[in-house]
DRENDO-1510 file (C-alpha; in Angstrom, 1 decimal, always signed):
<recs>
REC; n; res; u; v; w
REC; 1; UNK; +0.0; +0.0; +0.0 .
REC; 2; UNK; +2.8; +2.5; +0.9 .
REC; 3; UNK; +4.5; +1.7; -2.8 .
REC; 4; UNK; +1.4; +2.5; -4.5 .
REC; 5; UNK; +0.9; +5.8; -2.4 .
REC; 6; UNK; +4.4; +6.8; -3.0 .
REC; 7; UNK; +4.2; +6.2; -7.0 .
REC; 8; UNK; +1.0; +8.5; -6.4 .
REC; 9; UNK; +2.9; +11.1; -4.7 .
REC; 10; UNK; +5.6; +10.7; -7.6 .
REC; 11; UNK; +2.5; +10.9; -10.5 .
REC; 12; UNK; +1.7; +14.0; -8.9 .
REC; 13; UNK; +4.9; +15.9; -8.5 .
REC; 14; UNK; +5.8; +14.6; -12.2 .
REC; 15; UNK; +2.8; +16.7; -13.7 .
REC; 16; UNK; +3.6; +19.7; -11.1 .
REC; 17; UNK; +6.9; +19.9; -12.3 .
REC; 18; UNK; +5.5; +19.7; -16.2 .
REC; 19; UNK; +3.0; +21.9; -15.6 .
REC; 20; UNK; +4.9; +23.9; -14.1 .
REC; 21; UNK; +7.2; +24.8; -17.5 .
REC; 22; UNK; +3.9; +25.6; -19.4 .
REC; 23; UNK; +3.5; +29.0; -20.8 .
REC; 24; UNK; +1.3; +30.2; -19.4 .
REC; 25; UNK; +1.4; +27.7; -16.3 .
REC; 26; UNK; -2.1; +26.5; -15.7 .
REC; 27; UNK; -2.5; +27.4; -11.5 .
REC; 28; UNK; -5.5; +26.1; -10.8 .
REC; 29; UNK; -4.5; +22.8; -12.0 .
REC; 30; UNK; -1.3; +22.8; -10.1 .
REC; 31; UNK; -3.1; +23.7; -7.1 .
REC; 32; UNK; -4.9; +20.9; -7.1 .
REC; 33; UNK; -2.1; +18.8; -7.6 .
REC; 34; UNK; -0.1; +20.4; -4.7 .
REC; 35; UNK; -2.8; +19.9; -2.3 .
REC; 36; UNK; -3.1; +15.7; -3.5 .
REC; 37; UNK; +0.6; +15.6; -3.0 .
REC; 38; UNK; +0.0; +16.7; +0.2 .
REC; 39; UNK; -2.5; +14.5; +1.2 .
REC; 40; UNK; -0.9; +11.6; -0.2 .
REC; 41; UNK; +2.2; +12.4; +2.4 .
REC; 42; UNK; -0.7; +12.6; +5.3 .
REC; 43; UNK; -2.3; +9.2; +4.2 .
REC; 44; UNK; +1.3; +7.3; +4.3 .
REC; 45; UNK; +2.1; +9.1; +7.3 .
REC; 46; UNK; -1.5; +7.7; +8.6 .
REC; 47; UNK; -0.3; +4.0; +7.3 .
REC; 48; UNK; +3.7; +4.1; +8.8 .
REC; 49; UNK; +4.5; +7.3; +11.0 .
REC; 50; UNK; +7.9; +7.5; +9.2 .
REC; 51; UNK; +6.2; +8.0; +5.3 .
REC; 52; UNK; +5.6; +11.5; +7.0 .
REC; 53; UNK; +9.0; +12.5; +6.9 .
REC; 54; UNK; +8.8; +12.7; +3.0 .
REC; 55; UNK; +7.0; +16.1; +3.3 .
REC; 56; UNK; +10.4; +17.5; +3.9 .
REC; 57; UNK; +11.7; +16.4; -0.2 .
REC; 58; UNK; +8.2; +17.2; -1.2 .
REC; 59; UNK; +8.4; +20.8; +0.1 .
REC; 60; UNK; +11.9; +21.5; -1.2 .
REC; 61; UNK; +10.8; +19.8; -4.8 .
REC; 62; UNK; +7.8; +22.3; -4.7 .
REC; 63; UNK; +10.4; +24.9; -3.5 .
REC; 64; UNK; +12.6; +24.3; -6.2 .
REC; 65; UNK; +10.6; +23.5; -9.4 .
REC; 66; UNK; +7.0; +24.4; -9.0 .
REC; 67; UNK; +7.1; +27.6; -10.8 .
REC; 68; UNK; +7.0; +31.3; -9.8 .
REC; 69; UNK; +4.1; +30.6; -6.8 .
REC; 70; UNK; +6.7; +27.7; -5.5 .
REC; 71; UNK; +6.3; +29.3; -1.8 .
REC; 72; UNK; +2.8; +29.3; -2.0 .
REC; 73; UNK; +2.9; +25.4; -3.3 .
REC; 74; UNK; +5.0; +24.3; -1.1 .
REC; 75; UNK; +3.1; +26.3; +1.8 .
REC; 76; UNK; +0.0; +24.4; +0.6 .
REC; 77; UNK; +1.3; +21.2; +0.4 .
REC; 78; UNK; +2.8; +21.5; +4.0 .
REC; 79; UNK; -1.1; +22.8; +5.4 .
REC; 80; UNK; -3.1; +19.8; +3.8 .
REC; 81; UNK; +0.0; +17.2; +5.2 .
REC; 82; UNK; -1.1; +19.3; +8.8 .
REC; 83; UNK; -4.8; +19.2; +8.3 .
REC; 84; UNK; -5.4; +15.8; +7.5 .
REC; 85; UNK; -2.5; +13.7; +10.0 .
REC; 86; UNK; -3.5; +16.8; +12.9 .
REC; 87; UNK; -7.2; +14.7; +14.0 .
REC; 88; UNK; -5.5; +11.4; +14.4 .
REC; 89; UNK; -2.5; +12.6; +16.4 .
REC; 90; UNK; -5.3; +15.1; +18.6 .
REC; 91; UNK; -6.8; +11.5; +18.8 .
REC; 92; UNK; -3.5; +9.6; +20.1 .
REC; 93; UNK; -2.6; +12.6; +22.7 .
REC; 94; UNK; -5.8; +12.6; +24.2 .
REC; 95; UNK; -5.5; +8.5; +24.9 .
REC; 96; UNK; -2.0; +8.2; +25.0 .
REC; 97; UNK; -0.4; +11.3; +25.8 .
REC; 98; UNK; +2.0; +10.8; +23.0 .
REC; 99; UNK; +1.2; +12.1; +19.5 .
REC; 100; UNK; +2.3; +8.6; +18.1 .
REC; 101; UNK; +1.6; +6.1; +20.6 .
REC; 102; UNK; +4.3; +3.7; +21.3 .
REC; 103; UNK; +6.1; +4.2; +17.4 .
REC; 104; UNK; +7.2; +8.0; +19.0 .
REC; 105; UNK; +10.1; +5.3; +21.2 .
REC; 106; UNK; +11.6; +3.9; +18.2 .
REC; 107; UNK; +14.6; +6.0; +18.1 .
REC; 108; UNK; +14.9; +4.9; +22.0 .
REC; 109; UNK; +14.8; +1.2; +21.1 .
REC; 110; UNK; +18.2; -0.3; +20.7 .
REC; 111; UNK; +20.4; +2.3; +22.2 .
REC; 112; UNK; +22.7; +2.3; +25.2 .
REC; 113; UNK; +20.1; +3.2; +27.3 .
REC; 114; UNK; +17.5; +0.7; +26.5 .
REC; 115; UNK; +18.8; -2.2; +24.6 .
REC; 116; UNK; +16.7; -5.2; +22.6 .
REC; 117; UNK; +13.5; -5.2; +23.9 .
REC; 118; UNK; +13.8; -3.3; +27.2 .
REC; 119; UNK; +11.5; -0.2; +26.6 .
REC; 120; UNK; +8.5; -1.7; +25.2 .
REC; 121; UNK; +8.5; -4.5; +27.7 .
REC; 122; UNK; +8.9; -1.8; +31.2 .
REC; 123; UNK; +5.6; -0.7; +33.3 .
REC; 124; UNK; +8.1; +2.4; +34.3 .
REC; 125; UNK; +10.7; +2.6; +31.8 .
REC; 126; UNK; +12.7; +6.5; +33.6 .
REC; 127; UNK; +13.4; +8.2; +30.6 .
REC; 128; UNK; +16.4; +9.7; +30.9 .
REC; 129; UNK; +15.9; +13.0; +28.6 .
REC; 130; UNK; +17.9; +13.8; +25.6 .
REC; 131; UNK; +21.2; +12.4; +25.5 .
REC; 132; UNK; +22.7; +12.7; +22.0 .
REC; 133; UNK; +25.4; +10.3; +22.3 .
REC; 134; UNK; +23.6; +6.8; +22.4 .
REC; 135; UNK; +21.2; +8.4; +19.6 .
REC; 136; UNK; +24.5; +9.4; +17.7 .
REC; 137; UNK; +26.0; +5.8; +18.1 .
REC; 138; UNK; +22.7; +3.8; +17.2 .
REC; 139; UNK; +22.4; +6.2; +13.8 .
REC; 140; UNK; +25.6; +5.7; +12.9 .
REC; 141; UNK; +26.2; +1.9; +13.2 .
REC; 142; UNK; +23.1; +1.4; +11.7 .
REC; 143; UNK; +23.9; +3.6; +8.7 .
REC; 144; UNK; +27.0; +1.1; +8.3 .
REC; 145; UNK; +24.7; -1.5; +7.5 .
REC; 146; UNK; +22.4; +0.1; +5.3 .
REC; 147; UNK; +24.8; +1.9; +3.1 .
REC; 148; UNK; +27.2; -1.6; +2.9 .
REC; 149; UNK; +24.2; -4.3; +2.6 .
REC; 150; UNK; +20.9; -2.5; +1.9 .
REC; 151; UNK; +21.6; +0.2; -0.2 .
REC; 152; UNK; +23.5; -1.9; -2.9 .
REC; 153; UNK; +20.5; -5.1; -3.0 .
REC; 154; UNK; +17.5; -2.4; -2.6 .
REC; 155; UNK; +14.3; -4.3; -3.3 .
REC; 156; UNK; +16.0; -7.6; -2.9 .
REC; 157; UNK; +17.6; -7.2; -7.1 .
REC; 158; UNK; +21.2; -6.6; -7.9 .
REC; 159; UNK; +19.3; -3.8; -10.4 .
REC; 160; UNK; +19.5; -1.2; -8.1 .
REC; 161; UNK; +23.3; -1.0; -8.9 .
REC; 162; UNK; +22.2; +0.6; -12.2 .
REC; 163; UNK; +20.5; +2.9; -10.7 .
REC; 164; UNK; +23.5; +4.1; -8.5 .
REC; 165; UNK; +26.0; +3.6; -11.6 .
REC; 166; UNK; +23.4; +5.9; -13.3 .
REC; 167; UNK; +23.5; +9.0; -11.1 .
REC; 168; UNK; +26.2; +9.9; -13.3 .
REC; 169; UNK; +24.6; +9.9; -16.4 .
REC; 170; UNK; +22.8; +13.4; -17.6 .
REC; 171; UNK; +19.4; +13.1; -18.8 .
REC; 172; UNK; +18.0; +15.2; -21.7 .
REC; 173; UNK; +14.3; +15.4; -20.4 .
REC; 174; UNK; +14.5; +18.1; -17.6 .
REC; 175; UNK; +11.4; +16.4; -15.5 .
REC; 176; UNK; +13.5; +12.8; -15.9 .
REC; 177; UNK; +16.3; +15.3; -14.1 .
REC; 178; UNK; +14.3; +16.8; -11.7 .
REC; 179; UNK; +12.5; +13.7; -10.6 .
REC; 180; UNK; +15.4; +11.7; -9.9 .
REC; 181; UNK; +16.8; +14.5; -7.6 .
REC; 182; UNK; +13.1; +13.7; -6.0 .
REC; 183; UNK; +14.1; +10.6; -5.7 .
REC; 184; UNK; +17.7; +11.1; -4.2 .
REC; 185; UNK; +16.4; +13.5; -1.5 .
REC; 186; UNK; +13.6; +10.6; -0.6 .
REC; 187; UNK; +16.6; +8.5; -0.6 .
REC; 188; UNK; +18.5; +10.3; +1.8 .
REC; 189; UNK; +15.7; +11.1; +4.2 .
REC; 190; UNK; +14.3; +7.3; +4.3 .
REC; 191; UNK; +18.3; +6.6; +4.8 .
REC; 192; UNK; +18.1; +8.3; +7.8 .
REC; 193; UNK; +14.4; +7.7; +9.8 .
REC; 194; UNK; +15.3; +4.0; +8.7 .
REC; 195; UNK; +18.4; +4.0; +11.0 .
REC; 196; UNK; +17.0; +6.3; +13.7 .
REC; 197; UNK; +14.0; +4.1; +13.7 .
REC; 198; UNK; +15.5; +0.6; +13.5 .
REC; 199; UNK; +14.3; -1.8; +16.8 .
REC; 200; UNK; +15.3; -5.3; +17.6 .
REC; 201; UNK; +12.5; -6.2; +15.4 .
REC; 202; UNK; +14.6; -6.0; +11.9 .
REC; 203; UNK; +17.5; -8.1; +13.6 .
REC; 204; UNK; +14.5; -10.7; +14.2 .
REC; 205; UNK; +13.5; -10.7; +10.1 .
REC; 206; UNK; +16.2; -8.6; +8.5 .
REC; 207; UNK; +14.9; -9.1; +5.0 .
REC; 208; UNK; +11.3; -8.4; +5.6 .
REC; 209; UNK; +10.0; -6.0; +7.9 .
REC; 210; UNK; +7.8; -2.9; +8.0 .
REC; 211; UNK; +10.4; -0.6; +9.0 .
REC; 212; UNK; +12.5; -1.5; +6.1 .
REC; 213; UNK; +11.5; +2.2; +4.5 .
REC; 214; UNK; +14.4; +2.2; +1.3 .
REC; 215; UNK; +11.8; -0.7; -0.1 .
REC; 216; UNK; +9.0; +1.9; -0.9 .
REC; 217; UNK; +11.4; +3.6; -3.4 .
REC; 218; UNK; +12.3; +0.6; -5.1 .
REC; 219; UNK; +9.6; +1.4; -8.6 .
REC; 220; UNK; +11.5; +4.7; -9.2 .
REC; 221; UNK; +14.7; +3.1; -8.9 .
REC; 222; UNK; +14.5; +0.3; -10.7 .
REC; 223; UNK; +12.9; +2.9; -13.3 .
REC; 224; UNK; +15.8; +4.4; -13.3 .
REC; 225; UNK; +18.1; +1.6; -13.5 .
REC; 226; UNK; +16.6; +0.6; -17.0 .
REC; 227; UNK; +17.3; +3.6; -18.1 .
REC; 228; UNK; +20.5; +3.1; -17.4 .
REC; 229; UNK; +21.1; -0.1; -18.9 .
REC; 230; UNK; +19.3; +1.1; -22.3 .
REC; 231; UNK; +21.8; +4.0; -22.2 .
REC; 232; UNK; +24.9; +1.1; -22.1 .
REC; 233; UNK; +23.0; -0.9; -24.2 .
REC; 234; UNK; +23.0; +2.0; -27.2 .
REC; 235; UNK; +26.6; +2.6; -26.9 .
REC; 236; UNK; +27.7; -1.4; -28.0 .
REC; 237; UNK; +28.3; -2.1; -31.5 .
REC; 238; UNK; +26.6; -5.4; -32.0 .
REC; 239; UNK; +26.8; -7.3; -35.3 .
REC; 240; UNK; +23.0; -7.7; -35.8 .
REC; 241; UNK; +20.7; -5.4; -34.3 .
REC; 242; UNK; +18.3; -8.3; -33.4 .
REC; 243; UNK; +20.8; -9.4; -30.7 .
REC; 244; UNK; +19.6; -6.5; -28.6 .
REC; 245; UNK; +16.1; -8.8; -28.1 .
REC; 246; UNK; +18.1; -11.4; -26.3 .
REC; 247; UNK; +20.4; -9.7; -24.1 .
REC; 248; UNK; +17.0; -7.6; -22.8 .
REC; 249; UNK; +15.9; -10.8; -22.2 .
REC; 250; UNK; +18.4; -11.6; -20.0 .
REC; 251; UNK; +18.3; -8.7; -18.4 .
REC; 252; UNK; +14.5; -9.0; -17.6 .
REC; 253; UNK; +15.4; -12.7; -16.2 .
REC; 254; UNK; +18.7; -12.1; -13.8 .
REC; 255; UNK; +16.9; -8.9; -12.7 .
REC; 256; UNK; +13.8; -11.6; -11.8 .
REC; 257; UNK; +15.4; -14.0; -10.5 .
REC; 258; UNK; +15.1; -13.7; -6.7 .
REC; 259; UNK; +11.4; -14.3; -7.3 .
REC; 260; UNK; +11.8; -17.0; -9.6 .
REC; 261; UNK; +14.1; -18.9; -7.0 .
REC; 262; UNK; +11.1; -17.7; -4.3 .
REC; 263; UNK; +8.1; -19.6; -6.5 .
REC; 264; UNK; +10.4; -22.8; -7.4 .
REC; 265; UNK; +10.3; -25.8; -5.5 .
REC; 266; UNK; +11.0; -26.8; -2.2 .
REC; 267; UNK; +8.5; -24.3; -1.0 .
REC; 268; UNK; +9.3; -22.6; +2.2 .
REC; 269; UNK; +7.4; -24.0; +5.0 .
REC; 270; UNK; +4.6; -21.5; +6.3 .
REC; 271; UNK; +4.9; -22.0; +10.5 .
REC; 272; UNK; +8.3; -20.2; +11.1 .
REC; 273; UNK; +9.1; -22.5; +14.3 .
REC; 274; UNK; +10.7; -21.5; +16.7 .
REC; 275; UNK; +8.6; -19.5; +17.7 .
REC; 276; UNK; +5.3; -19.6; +16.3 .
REC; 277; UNK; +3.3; -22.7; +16.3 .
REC; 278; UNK; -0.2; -22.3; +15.8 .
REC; 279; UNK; -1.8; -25.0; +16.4 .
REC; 280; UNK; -0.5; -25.3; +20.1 .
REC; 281; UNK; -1.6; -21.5; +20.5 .
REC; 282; UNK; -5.6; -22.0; +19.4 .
REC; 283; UNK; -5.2; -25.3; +22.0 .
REC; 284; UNK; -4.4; -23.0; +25.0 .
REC; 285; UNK; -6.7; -20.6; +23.6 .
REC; 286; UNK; -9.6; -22.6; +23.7 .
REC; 287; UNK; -9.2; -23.1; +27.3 .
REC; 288; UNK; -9.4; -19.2; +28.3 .
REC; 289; UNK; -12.0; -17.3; +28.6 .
REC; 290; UNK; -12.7; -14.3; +25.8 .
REC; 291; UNK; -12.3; -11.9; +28.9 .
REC; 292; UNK; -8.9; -13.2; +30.2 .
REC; 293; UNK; -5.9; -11.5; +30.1 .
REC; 294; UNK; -2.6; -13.9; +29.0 .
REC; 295; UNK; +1.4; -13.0; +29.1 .
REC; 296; UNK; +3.5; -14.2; +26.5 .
REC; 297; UNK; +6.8; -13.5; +25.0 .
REC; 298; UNK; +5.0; -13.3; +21.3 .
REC; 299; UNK; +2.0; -11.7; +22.4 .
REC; 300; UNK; +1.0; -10.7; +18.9 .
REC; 301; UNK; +0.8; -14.4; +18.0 .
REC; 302; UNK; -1.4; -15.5; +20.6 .
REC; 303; UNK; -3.6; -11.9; +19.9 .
REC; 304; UNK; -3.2; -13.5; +16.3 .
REC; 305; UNK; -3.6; -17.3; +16.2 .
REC; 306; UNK; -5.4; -17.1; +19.3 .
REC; 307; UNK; -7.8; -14.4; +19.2 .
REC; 308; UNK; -6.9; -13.2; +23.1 .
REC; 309; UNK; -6.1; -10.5; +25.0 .
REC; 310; UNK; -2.0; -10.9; +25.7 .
REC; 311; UNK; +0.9; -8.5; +27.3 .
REC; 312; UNK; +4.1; -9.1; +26.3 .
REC; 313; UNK; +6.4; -10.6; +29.0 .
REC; 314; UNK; +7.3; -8.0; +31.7 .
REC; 315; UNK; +10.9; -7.4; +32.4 .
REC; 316; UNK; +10.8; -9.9; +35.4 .
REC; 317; UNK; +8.7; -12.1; +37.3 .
REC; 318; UNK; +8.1; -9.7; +40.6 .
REC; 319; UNK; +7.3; -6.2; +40.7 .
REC; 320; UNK; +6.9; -5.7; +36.9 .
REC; 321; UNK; +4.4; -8.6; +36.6 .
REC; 322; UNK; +2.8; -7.7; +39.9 .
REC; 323; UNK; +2.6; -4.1; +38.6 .
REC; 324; UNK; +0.3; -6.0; +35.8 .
REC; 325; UNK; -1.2; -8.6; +37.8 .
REC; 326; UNK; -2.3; -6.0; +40.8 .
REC; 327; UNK; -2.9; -2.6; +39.5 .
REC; 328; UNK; -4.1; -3.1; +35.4 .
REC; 329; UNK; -5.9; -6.7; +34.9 .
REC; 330; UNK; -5.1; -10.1; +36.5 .
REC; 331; UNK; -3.1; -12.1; +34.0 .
REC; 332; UNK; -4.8; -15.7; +34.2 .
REC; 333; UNK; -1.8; -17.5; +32.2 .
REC; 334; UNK; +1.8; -17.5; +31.1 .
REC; 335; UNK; +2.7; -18.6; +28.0 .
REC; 336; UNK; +7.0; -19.2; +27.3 .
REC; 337; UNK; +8.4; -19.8; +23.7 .
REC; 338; UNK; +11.8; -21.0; +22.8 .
REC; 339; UNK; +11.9; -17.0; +22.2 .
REC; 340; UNK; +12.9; -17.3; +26.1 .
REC; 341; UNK; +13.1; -21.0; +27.2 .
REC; 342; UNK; +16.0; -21.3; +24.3 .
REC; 343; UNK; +17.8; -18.0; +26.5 .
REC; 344; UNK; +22.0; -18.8; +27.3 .
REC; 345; UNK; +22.3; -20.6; +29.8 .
REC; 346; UNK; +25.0; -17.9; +31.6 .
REC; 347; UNK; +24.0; -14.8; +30.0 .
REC; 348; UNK; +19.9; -14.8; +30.1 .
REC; 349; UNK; +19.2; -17.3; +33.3 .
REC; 350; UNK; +22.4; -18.0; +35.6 .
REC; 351; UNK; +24.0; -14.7; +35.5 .
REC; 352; UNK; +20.6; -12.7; +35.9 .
REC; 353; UNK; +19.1; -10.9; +38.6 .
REC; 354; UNK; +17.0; -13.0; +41.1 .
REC; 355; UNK; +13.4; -12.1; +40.0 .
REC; 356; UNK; +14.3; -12.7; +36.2 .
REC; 357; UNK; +12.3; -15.2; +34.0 .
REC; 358; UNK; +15.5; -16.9; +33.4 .
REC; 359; UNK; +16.2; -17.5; +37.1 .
REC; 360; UNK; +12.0; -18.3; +37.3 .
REC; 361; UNK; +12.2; -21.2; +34.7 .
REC; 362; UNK; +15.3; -22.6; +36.5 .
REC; 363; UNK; +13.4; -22.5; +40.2 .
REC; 364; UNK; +10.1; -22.8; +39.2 .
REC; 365; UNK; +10.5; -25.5; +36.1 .
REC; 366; UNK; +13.6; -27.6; +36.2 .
REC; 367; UNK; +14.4; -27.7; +40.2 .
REC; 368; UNK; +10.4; -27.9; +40.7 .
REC; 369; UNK; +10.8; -25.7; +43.6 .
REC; 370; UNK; +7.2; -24.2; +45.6 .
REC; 371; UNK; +6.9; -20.4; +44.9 .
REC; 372; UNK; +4.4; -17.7; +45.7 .
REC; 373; UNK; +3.9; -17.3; +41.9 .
REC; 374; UNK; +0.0; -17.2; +41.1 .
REC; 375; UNK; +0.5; -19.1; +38.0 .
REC; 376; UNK; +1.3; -22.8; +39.1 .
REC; 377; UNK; -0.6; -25.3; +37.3 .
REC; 378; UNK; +0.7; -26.9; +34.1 .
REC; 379; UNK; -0.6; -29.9; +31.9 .
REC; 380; UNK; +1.2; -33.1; +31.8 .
REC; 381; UNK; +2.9; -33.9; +29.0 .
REC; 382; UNK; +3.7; -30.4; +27.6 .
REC; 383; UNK; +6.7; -29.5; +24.6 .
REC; 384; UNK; +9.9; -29.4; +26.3 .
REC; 385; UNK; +10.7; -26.0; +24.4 .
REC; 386; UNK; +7.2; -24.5; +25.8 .
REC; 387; UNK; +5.9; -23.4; +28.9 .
REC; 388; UNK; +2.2; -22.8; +29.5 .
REC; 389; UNK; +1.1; -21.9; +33.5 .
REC; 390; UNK; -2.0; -21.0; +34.6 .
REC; 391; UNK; -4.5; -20.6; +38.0 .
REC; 392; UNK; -6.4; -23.6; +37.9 .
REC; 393; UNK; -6.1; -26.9; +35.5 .
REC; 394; UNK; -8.3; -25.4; +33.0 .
REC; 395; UNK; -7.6; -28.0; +30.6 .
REC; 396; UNK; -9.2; -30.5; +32.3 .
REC; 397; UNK; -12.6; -28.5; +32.0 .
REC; 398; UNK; -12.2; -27.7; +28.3 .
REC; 399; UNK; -11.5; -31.0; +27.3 .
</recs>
């Protein structure tokens, strides 16, 4: 969805920048277009917070090319970006007390300060105010990866290297110009709010992930790239001109070729376990209550698969999940993935504070040792790599 708004937003800064040149430039016409770019920033913005940050190329490409009233454009542009995005962020504030809800902590996540999951996962988390430095470290390790793996495979095809080889190459057509220094300043802004906003949850799926941002520009680059390789293409003598069908060909097919490899046989199998394996979670499922709140360390699978309330795991097993279980809603079960009961031995249960889930499974589970937990009852016979506690031996009701 975010592809196709962003090769709308392109559409309509193309014909602003054509229209633009006219004499006499039409201004009604690029009015309207001005105010649809802006809204097509707002609705991106509305789908993934970090679209937004494309009004900043939009503006300086109305700025730059949108004809004498360029001040006025980009002004507009700017206004209907405000208007539209200004109800749902009134709306988060007034819940929330954050314009963005928990996506405002992105930068946070994965800094000194609060490492892998540590933010989202703390009742009180004591922000510490703004400290550059761990911001300033987190941007620019993550920019080392993205300029040395990312940036050269963008969109998953070796055919974005044509578009960077490219950047050198002068185009006749002004608007093919001015639209691929569009594109460039997109480039560089996405760059950036992609490494700012990176959390633990790219490390989990690298490849594929919604805050992999340089995807969305992938069309106009690959675009570009063609162009590119039609430009070589002209400047080799070949000795028949019909030669030129089969080395497009190729061309088409090595640039398709991740897909192709994707669709062949042996197809990739759809439960990515560990962790996820539904069929256990609609078992456990079934025997809670519609009204019951769960803790799990993938609670958006068992919200998923499940279809039940579930808070991700507190930081540990005393006053954070007391914090829960006391003061917000009584968790009635505890279900454990390999996602924690695979943790290092040393690292995440020996070597961890007292009230840690690590040092909970080794007391609790392996030395079977009484505890005030509320959560004590477990069914016989359960995975080895899974760990499902609850109040009362439900399963023996819901049978």
């Amino acid at each position: 969805l975010l592809i196709l708004i962003f090769l709308g937003l392109a559409w309509c800064l193309l014909k602003v920048e054509e229209l633009a040149r006219e004499t006499p430039p039409r201004h009604n016409r690029l009015v309207a277009l001005v105010v649809l770019a802006g809204a097509m920033v707002a609705v991106g913005a509305l789908t993934r917070y970090s679209f937004g940050w494309l009004i900043v190329p939009v503006v300086f490409f109305l700025i730059l090319f949108s004809g004498p009233r360029r001040v006025t454009h980009a002004l507009a542009a700017f206004g209907v970006f405000v208007i539209i995005l200004t109800p749902w962020l009134a709306r988060n504030y007034l819940i929330s007390g954050t314009l963005f809800g928990t996506a405002g902590f992105s930068a946070m996540e994965g800094t000194a300060l609060y490492p892998g999951y540590t933010l989202p996962r703390s009742i009180h988390p004591g922000f510490y105010g703004f400290i550059p430095k761990p911001y300033l470290a987190k941007l620019a390790g993550n920019l080392r990866g993205i300029l040395s793996n990312e940036l050269p495979t963008l969109g998953g095809s070796w055919a974005s290297v044509f578009f960077l080889a490219g950047l050198m190459l002068q185009f006749r057509k002004i608007s093919a110009q001015r639209m691929r220094y569009f594109l460039l300043m997109c480039l560089g802004v996405m760059v950036l709010t992609q490494a700012l906003g990176r959390t633990p949850l790219s490390d989990e799926s690298p490849t594929v992930n919604s805050e992999n941002l340089l995807v969305l520009l992938a069309p106009l680059i690959f675009i570009y790239g063609a162009s590119f390789f039609f430009t070589l293409l002209e400047q080799i003598q070949l000795p028949a001109l019909e030669l030129r069908y089969p080395i497009v060909g190729g061309f088409v097919v090595l640039s398709c070729l991740p897909m192709i490899f994707t669709l062949l046989p042996p197809k990739a199998n759809p439960v990515m376990y560990p962790p996820y394996f539904p069929p256990d979670i609609q078992q456990i499922s079934r025997w809670m209550r519609p009204d019951e709140l769960m803790m799990s360390d993938v609670p958006w699978a068992v919200a998923w698969y499940g279809d039940r309330d579930c808070v991700w795991l507190s930081l540990n097993a005393d006053n954070d999940f007391y914090a829960i279980n006391d003061n917000i809603k009584t968790v009635s079960a505890l279900y454990l993935t390999p996602v924690t009961m695979d943790g290092k031995f040393l690292t995440d249960w020996k070597l961890t504070p007292p009230d840690s889930w690590g040092n909970f499974i080794i007391q609790s589970v392996l030395l079977n040792q009484p505890s005030s937990f509320p959560l004590h009852d477990a069914p016989t016979g359960y995975a080895n790599d899974r760990l499902f506690l609850t109040d009362f031996p439900r399963w023996k009701i819901n049978r």
